[in-house]
C-alpha positions in Angstrom: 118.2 118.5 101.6 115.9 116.8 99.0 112.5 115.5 99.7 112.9 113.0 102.5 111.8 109.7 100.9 112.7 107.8 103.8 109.7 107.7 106.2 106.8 106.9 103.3 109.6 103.8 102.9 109.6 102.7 106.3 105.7 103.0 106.5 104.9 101.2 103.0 108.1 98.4 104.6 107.1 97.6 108.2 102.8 97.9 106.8 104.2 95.3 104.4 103.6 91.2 104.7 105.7 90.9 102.1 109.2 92.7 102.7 111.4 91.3 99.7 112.4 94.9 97.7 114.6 95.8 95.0 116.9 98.5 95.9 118.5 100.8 92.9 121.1 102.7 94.3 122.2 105.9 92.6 125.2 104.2 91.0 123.3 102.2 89.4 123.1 98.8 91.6 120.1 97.0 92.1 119.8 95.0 95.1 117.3 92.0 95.7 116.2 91.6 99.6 114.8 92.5 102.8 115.6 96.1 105.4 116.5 93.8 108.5 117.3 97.2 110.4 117.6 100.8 110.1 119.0 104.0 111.9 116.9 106.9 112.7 118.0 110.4 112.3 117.4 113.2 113.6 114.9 115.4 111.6 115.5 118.6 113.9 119.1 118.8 112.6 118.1 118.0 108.9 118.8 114.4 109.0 116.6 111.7 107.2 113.8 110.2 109.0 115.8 107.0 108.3 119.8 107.8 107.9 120.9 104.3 107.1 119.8 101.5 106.1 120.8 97.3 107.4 120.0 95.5 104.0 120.1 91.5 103.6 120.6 90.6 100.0 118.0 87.4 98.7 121.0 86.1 97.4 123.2 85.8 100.9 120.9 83.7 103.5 117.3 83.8 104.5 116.6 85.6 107.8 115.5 84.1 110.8 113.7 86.3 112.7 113.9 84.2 116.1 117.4 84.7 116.3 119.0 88.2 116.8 120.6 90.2 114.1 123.8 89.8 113.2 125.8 93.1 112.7 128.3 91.1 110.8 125.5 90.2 107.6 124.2 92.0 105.4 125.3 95.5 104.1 124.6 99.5 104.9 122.9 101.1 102.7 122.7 105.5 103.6 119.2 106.9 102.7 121.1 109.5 100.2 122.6 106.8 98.1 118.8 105.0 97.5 117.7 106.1 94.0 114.2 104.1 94.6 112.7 101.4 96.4 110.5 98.6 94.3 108.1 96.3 96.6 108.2 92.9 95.1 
């Protein structure tokens, strides 16, 4: 596996006030929002500190935080498909 990128990601996110990122993906998308979840994996069977990813696009709604997260919103974005992540 390559170097896990994943957990300096999560620390730089969640130490963040501002949380808006740009996301390039290895296909060459770039995607404008905020992580509103994640999935951890499990580092003792090789697996990403973070596996996957629960990404809200700028562009679809603003989140409330008050309210509880709606599975349905948003898209999954795995750790191996993140080329790099840009803090706004």
């Amino acid at each position: 596996m390559k170097e896990d990128t994943s957990k300096e990601i999560f620390n730089q996110y969640y130490g963040n006030s501002n949380r808006f990122v740009c996301v390039t993906l290895k296909d060459g998308r770039i995607l404008i929002g905020r992580f509103i979840g994640f999935f951890r994996g499990d580092e003792d069977q090789g697996e990403h500190y973070i596996f996957r990813w629960h990404f809200l696009e700028k562009k679809l709604t603003v989140f409330d935080y008050d309210n509880s997260i709606d599975p349905e919103q948003g898209i999954y974005i795995n750790q191996s498909d993140i080329e790099s992540v840009t803090f706004q």
